[in-house]
MIDOSE-1310 file (N, C-alpha, C; in nm, 2 decimals, decimal comma, always signed):
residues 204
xxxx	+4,19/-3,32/+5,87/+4,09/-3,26/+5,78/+3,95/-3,30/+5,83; +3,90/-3,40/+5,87/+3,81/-3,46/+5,88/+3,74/-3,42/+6,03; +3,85/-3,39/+6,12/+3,85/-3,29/+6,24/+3,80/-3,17/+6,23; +3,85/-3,12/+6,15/+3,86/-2,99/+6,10/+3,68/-2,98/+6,09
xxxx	+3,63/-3,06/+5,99/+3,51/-3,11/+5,93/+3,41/-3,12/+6,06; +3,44/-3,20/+6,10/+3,36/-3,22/+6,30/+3,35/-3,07/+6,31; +3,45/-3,03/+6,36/+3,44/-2,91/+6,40/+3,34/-2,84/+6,39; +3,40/-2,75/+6,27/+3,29/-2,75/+6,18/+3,15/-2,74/+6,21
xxxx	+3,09/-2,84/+6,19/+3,00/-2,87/+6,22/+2,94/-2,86/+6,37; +3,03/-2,87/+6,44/+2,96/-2,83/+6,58/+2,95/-2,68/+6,63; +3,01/-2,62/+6,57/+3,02/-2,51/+6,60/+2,92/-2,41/+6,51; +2,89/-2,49/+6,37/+2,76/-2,40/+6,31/+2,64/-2,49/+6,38
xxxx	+2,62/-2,59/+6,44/+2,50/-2,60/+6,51/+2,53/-2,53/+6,64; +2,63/-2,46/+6,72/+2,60/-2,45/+6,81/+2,52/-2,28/+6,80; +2,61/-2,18/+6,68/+2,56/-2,04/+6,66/+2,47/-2,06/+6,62; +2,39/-2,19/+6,53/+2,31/-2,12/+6,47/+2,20/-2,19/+6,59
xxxx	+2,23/-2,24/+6,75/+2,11/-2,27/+6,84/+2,10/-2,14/+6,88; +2,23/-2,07/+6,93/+2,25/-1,96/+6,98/+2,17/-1,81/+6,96; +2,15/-1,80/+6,78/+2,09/-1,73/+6,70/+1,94/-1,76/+6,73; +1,91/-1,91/+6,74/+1,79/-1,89/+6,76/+1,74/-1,87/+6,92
xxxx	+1,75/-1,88/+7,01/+1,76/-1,80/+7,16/+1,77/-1,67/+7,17; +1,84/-1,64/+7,06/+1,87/-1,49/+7,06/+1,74/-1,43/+6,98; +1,72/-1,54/+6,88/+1,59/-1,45/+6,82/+1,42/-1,47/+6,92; +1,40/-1,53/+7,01/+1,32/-1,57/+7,13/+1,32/-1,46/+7,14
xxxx	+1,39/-1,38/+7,19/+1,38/-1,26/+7,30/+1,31/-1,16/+7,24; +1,21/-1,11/+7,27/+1,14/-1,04/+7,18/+1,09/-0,92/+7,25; +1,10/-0,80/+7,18/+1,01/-0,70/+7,26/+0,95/-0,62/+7,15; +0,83/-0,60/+7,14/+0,75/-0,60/+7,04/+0,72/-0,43/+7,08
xxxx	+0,70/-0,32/+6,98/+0,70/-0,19/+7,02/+0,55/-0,21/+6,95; +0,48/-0,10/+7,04/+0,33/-0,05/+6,98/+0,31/-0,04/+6,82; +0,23/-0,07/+6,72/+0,25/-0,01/+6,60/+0,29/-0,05/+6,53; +0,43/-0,12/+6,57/+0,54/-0,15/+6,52/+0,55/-0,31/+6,43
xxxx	+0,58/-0,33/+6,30/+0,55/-0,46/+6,23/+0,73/-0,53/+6,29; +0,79/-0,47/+6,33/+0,95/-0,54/+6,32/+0,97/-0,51/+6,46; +0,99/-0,64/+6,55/+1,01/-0,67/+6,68/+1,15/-0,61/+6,72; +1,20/-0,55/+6,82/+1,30/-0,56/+6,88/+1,38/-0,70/+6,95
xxxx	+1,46/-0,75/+6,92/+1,55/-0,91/+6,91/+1,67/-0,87/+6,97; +1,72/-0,94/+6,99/+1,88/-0,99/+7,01/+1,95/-1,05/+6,85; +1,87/-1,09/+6,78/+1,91/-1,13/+6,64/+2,02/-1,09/+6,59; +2,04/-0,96/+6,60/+2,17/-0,93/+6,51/+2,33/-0,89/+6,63
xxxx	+2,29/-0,96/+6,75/+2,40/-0,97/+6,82/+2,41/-1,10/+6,81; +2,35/-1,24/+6,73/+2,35/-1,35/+6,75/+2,43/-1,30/+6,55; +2,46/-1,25/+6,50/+2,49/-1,27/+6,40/+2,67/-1,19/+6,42; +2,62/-1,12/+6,54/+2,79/-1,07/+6,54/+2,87/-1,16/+6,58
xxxx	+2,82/-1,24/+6,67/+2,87/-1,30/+6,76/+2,93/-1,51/+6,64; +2,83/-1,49/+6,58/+2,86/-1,60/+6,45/+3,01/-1,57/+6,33; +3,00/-1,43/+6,29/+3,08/-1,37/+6,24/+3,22/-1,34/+6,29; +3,24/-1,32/+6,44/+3,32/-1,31/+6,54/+3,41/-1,49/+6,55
xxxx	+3,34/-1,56/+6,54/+3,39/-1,66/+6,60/+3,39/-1,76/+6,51; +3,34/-1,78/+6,37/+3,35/-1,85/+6,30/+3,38/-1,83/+6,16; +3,42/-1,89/+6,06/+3,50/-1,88/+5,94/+3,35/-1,81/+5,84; +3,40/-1,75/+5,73/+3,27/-1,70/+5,67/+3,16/-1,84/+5,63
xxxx	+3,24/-1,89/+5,58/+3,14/-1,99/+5,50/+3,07/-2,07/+5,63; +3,11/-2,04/+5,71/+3,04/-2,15/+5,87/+2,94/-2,04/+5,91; +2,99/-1,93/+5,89/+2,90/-1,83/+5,99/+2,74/-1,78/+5,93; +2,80/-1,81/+5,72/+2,69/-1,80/+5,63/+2,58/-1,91/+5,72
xxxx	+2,68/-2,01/+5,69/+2,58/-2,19/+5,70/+2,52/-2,19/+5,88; +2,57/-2,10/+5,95/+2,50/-2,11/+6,07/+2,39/-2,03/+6,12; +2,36/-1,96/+6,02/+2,23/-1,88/+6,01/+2,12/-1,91/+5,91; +2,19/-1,93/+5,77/+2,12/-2,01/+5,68/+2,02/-2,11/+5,71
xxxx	+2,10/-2,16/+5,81/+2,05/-2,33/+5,83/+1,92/-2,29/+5,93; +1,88/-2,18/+6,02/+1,78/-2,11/+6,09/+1,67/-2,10/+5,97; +1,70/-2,03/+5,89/+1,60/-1,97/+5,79/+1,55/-2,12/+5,71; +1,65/-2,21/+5,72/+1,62/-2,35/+5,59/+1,51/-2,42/+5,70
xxxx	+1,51/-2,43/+5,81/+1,42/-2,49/+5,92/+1,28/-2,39/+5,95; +1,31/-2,28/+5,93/+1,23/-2,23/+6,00/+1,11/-2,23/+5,85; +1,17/-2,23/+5,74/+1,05/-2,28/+5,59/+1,02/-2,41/+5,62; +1,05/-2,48/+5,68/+0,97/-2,60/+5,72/+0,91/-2,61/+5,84
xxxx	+0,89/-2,52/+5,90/+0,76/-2,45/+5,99/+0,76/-2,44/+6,14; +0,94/-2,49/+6,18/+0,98/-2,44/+6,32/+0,96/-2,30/+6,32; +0,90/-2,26/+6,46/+0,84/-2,16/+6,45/+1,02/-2,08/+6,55; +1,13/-2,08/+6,43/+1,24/-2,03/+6,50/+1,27/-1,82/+6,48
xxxx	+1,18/-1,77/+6,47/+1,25/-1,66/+6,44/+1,05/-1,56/+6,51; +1,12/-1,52/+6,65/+1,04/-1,46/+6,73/+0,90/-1,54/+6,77; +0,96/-1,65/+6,77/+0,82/-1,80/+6,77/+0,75/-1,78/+6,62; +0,74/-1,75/+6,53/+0,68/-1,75/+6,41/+0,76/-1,84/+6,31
xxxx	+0,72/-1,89/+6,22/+0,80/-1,96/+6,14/+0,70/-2,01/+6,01; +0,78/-2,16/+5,89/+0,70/-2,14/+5,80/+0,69/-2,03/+5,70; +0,64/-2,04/+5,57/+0,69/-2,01/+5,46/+0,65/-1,82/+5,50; +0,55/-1,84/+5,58/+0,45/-1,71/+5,56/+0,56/-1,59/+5,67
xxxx	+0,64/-1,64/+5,76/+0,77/-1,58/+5,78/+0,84/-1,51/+5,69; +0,88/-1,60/+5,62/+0,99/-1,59/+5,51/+0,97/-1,52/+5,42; +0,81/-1,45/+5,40/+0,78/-1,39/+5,29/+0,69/-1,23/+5,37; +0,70/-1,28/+5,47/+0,64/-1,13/+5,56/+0,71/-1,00/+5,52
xxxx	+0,66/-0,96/+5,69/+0,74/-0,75/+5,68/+0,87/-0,75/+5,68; +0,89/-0,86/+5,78/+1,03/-0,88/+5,77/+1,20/-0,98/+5,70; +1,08/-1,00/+5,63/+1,19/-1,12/+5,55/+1,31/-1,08/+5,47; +1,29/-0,93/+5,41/+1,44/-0,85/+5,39/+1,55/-0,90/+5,47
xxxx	+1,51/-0,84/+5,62/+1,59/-0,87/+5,73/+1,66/-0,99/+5,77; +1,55/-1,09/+5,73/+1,58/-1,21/+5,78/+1,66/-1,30/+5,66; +1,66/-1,26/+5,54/+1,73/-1,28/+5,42/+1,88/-1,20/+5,47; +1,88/-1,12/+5,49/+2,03/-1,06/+5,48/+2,07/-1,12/+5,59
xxxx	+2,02/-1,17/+5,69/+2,11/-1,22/+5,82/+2,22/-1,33/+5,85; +2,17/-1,40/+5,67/+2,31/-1,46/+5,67/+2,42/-1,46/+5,61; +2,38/-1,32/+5,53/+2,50/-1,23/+5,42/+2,57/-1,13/+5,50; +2,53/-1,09/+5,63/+2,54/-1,01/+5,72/+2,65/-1,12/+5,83
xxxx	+2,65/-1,22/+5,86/+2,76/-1,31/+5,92/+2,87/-1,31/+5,82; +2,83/-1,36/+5,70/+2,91/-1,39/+5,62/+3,03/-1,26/+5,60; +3,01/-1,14/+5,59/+3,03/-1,01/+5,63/+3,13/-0,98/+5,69; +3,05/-0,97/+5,82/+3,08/-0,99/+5,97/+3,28/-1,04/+5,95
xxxx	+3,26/-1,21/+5,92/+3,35/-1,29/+5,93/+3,43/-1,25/+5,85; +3,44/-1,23/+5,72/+3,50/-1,17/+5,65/+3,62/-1,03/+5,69; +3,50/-0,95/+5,74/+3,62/-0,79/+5,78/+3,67/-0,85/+5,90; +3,67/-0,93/+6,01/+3,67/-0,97/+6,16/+3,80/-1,03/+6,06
xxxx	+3,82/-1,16/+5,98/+3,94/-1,20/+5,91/+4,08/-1,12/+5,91; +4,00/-1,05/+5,81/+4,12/-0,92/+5,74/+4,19/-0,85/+5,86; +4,10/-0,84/+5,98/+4,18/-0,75/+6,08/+4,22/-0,83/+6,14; +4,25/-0,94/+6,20/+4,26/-1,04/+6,27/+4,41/-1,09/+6,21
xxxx	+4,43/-1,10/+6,11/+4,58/-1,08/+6,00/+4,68/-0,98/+6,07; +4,60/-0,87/+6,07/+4,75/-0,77/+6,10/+4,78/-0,78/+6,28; +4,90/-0,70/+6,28/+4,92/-0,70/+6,44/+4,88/-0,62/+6,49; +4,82/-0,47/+6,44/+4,78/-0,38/+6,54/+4,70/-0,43/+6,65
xxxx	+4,63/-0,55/+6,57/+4,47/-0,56/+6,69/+4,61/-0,64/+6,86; +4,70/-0,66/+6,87/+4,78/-0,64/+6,96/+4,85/-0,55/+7,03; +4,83/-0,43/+6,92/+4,93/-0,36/+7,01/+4,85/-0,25/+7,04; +4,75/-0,20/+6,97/+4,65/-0,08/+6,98/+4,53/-0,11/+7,01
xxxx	+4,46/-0,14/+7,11/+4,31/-0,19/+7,18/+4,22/-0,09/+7,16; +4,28/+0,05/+7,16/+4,17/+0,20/+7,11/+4,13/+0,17/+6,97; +4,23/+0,15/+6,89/+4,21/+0,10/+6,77/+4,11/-0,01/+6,73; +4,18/-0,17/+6,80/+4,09/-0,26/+6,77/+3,94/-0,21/+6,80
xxxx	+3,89/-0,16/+6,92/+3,78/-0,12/+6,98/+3,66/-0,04/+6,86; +3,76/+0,04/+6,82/+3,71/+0,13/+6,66/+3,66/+0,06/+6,59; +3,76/-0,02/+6,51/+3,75/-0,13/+6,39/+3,64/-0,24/+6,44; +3,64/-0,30/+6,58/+3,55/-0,43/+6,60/+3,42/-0,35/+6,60
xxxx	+3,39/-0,21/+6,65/+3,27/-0,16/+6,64/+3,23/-0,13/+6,56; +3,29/-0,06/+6,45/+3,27/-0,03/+6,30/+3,23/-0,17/+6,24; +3,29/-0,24/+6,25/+3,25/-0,37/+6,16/+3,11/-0,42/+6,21; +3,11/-0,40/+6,34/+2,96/-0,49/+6,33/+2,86/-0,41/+6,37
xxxx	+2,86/-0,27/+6,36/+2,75/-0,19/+6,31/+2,73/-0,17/+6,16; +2,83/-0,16/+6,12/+2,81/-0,20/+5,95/+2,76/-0,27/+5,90; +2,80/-0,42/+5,91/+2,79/-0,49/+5,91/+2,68/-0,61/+5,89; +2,65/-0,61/+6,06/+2,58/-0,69/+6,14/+2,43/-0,59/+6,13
xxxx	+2,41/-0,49/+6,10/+2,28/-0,41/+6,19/+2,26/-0,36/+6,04; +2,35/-0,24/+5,99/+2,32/-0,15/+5,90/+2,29/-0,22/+5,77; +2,37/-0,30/+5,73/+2,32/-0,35/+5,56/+2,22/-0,48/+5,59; +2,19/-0,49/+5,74/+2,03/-0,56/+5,71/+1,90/-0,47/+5,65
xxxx	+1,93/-0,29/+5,66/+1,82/-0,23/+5,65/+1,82/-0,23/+5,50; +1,96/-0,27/+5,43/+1,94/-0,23/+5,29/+1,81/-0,34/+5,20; +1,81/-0,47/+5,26/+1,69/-0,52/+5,18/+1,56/-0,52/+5,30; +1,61/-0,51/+5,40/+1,52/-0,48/+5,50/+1,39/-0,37/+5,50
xxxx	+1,43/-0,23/+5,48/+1,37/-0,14/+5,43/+1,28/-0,16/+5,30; +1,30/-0,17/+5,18/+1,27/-0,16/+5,08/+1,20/-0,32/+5,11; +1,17/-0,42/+5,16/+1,11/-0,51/+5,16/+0,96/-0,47/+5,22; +1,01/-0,38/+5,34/+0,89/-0,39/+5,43/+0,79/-0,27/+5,37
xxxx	+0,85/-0,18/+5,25/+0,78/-0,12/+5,16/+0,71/-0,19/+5,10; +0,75/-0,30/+5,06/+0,66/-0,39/+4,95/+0,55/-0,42/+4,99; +0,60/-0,52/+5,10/+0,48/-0,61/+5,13/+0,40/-0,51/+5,26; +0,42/-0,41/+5,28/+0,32/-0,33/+5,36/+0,22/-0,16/+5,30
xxxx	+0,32/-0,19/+5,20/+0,29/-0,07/+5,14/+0,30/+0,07/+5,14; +0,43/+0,02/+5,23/+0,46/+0,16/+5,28/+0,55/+0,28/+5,24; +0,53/+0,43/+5,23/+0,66/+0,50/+5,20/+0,78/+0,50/+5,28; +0,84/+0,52/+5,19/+1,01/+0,50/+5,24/+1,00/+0,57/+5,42
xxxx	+0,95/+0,69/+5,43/+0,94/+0,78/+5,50/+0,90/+0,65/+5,63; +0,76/+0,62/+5,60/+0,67/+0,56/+5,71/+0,73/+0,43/+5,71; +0,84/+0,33/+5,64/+0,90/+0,28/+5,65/+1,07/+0,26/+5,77; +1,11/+0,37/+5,73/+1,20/+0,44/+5,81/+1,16/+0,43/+6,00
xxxx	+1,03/+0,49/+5,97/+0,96/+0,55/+6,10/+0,97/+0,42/+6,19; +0,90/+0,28/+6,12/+0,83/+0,17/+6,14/+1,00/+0,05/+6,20; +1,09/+0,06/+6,08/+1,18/-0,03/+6,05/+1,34/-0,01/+6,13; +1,33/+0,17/+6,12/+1,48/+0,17/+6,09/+1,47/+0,27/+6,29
xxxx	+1,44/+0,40/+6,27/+1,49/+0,46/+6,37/+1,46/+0,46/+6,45; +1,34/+0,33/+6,55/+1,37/+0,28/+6,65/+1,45/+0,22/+6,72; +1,53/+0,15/+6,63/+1,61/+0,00/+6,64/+1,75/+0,07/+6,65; +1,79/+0,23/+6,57/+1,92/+0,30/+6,63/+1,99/+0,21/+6,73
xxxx	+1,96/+0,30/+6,87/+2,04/+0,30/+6,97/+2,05/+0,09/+6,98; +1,93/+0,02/+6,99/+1,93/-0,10/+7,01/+2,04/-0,18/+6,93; +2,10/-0,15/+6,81/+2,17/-0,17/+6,73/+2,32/-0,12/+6,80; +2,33/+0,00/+6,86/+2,46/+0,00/+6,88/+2,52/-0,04/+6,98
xxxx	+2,41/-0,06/+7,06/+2,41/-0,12/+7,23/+2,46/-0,26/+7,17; +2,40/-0,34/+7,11/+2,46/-0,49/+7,06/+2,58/-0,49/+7,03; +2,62/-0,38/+6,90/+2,72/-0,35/+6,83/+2,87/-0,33/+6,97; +2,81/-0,24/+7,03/+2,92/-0,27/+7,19/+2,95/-0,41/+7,22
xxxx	+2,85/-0,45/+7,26/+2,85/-0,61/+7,34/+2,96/-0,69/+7,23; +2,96/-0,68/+7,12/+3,03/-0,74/+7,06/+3,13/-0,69/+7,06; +3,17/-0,59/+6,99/+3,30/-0,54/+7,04/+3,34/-0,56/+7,14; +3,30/-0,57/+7,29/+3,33/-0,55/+7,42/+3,44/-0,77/+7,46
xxxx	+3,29/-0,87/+7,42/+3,36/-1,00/+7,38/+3,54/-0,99/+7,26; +3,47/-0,90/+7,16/+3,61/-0,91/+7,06/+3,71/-0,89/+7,10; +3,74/-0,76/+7,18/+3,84/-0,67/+7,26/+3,89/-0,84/+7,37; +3,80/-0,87/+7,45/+3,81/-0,94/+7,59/+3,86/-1,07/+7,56
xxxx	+3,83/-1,15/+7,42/+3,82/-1,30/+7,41/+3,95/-1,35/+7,24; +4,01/-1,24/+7,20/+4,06/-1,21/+7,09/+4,15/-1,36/+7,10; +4,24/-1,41/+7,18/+4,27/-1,49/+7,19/+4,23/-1,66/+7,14; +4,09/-1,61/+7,18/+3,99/-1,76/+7,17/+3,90/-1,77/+7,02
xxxx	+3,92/-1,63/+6,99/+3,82/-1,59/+6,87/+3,94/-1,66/+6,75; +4,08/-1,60/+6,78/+4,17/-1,68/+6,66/+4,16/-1,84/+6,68; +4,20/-1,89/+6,82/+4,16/-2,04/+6,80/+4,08/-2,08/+6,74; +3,97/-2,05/+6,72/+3,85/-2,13/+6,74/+3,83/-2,14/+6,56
xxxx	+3,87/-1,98/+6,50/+3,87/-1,95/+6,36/+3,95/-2,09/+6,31; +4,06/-2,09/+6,35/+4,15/-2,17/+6,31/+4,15/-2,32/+6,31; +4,09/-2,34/+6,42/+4,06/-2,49/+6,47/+3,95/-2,49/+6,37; +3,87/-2,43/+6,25/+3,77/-2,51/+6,17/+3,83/-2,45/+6,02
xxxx	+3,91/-2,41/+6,03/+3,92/-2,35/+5,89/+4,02/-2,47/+5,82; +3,99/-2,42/+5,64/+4,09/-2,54/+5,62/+4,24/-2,58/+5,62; +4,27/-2,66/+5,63/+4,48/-2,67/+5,60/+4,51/-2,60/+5,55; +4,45/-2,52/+5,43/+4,54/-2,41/+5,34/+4,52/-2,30/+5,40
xxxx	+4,43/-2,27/+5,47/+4,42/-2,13/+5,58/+4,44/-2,10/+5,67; +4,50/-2,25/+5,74/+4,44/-2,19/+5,89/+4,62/-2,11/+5,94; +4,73/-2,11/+5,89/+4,82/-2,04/+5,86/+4,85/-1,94/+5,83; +4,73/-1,88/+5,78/+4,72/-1,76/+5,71/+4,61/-1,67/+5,73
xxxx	+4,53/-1,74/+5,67/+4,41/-1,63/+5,67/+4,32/-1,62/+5,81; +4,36/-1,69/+5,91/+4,29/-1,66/+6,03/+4,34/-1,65/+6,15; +4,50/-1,68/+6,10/+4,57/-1,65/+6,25/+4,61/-1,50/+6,25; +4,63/-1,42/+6,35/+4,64/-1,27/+6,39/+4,79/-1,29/+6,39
């Protein structure tokens, strides 16, 4: 148990260093208040490989540092982050692991993801474009209306349908690891989940 516990813990500092590297990468469009990131492949990839409650606590713990003024999320940080254009976004990113981990679980149970790879391929992409990308826009959107004042419309413009294709291109990359690494993704679930699960709820 106490192993288990270590674990654990090494593996939500290591996504959530991972997440923040991932959020570094920045490419900022003209106009534009919401940067283009790596962010929400650092949340697929948390979700992918770690138990929900680890994958919550390994992004959480980004946002809990970065209100004490590590400037972790596109070099910006501090409370005035956390309450910006994009703080919807950055709020759901760790309900969006949590997610993630969760449907990655449920399939990870049955045997298809062995015997059908067309299939797995479907399901791992579906899940973390759902997931991982799309129900960030739900407080994402309507945030960046608030605090910028914007209509839904010129919010959309600003928030949402640049970031399309960038979203799905990640949404691959993950899939592409899930499909390739399926083997190491159940270990690794397993090696931190608890005695009463790791039997069950995370082995394939």
């Amino acid at each position: 148990m106490q192993s288990n516990n270590i674990r654990s813990l090494v593996f939500i500092a290591l996504f959530a260093a991972l997440f923040i590297v991932m959020s570094a990468v920045t490419i900022k469009l003209g106009g534009s208040f919401v940067p283009i990131t790596l962010q929400t492949l650092g949340v697929v990839l948390a979700g992918l490989f770690l138990t929900p409650r680890n994958a919550f606590l390994s992004i959480f713990i980004v946002i809990l540092l970065t209100a004490f003024g590590l400037p972790l999320f596109s070099g910006q940080g501090g409370i005035s982050t956390l309450t910006g254009a994009t703080a919807g976004f950055i709020f759901a990113f760790p309900f969006c692991a949590l997610l993630v981990s969760l449907a990655v679980g449920a399939y990870l149970r049955g045997s298809s993801i062995k015997q059908n790879k067309v299939l797995s391929f479907i399901v791992f992409f579906l899940i973390f474009e759902l997931f991982s990308s799309l129900c960030a826009y739900i407080p994402g959107i309507p945030w960046l209306m608030h605090a910028l004042d914007f209509s839904f419309q010129k919010a959309m413009v600003v928030g949402f349908y640049p970031f399309i294709i960038g979203d799905a291109l990640k949404s691959l990359v993950g899939t592409i690891l899930a499909i390739s690494l399926t083997p190491y993704i159940v270990h690794i679930r397993s090696s931190t989940a608890s005695s009463k699960t790791q039997d069950s709820i995370y082995q394939a």
